[in-house]
C-alpha positions as CSV (number, residue, x, y, z in Angstrom):
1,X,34.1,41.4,7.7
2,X,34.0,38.8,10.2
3,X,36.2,36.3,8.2
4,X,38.6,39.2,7.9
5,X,38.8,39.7,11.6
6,X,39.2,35.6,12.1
7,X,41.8,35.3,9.7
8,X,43.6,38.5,11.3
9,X,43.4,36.9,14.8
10,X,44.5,33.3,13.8
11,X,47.7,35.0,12.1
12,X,48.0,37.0,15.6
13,X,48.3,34.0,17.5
14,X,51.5,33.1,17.1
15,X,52.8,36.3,17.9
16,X,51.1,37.2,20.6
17,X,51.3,33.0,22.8
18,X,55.1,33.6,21.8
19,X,55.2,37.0,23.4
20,X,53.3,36.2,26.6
21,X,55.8,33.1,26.5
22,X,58.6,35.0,26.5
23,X,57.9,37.5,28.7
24,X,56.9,34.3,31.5
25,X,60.6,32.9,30.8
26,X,62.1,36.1,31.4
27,X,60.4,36.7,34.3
28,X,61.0,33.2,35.8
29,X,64.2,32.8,35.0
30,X,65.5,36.7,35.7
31,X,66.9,37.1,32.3
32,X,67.4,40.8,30.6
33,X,65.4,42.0,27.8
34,X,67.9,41.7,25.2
35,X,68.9,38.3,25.5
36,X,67.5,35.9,22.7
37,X,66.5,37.4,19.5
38,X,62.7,36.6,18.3
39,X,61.9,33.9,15.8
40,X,60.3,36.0,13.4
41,X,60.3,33.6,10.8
42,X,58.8,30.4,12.2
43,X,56.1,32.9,13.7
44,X,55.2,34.4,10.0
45,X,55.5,31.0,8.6
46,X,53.0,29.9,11.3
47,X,50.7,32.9,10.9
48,X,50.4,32.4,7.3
49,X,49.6,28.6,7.5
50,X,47.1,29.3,10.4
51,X,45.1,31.9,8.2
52,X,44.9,29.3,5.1
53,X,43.9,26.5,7.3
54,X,41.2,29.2,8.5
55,X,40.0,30.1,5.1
56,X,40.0,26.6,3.7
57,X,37.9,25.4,6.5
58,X,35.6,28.5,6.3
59,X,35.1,27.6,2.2
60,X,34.4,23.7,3.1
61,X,32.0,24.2,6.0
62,X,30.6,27.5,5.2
63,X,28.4,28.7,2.4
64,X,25.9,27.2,0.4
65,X,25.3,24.5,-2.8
66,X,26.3,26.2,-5.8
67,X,23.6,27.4,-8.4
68,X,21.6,29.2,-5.3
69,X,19.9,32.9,-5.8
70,X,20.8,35.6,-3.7
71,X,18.1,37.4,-1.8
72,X,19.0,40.8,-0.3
73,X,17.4,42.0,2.4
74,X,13.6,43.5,2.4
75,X,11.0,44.1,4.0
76,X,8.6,41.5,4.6
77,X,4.5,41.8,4.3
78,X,4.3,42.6,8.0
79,X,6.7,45.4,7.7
80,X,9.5,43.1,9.2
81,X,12.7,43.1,8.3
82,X,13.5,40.0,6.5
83,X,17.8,39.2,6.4
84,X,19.4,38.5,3.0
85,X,19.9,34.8,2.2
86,X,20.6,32.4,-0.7
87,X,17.5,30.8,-2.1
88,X,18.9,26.9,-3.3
89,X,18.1,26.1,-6.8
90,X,14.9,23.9,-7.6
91,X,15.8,20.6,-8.7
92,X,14.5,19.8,-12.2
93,X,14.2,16.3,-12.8
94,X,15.0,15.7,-16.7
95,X,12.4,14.3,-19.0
96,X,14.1,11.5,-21.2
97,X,12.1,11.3,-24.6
């Protein structure tokens, strides 16, 4: 869910440094509401290109080695409450004959 709501803002961010940058102009320059259409192109386009730079940074930093085992979350000995996690493979060294 969080990755959802990062990828959602970093496509927002165009949109929303383009609005606030249009309303300043307007306001500093006194010009009417209607007076340069909106981008709405270069702004998708940009968008789009932030949120798959997003998820291809989250899928080389993040996560784990392949080959782990998932561990849901339990409850420990103590009666704690132990978070889910991936266990990383044991490495077998091979026996040559």
């Amino acid at each position: 869910m969080r990755g959802i709501i990062f990828g959602l803002a970093l496509f927002l961010v165009p949109y929303a440094s383009y609005w606030l940058f249009a309303r300043w102009e307007r306001w500093r320059l006194n010009l009417p509401e209607n007076r340069r259409p909106t981008p709405w192109l270069p702004l998708a386009v940009a968008g789009i290109l932030l949120a798959l730079v997003a998820g291809v940074a989250t899928a080389l930093i993040g996560g784990t080695a392949p080959g782990g085992r998932y561990v849901p979350p339990h409850l420990g000995a103590d009666g704690a409450l132990v978070p889910a996690q991936v266990v990383p493979a044991e490495r077998t060294v091979p026996v040559r004959p």
